[in-house]
C-alpha positions, 0 to 999 in steps of 0.5 A: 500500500503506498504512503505519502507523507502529510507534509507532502500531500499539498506537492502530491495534490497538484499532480494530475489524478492519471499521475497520482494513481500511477504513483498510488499504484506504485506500492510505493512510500514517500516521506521525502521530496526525493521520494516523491521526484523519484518516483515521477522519473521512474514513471517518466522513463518506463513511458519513454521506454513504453513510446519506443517500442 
């Protein structure tokens, strides 16, 4: 189950609801602003990858 941080939820909020479900489904646990950059590269580059094929 992912975990976003309080303290980050206004950051997360401002994210589209496609981006914020991808995020969600994830399974991921964000504490951190690198956490949450982390995981939007990692989404950014599975879609490039995703494109090229």
């Amino acid at each position: 189950m992912s975990y976003v941080d309080p303290k980050l939820q206004h950051q997360f909020e401002t994210l589209s609801i496609d981006l914020k479900n991808a995020i969600l489904e994830r399974n991921v646990q964000i504490y951190e602003i690198t956490d949450l950059i982390q995981v939007l590269e990692d989404i950014t580059k599975e879609d490039k990858s995703n494109t090229l094929t």
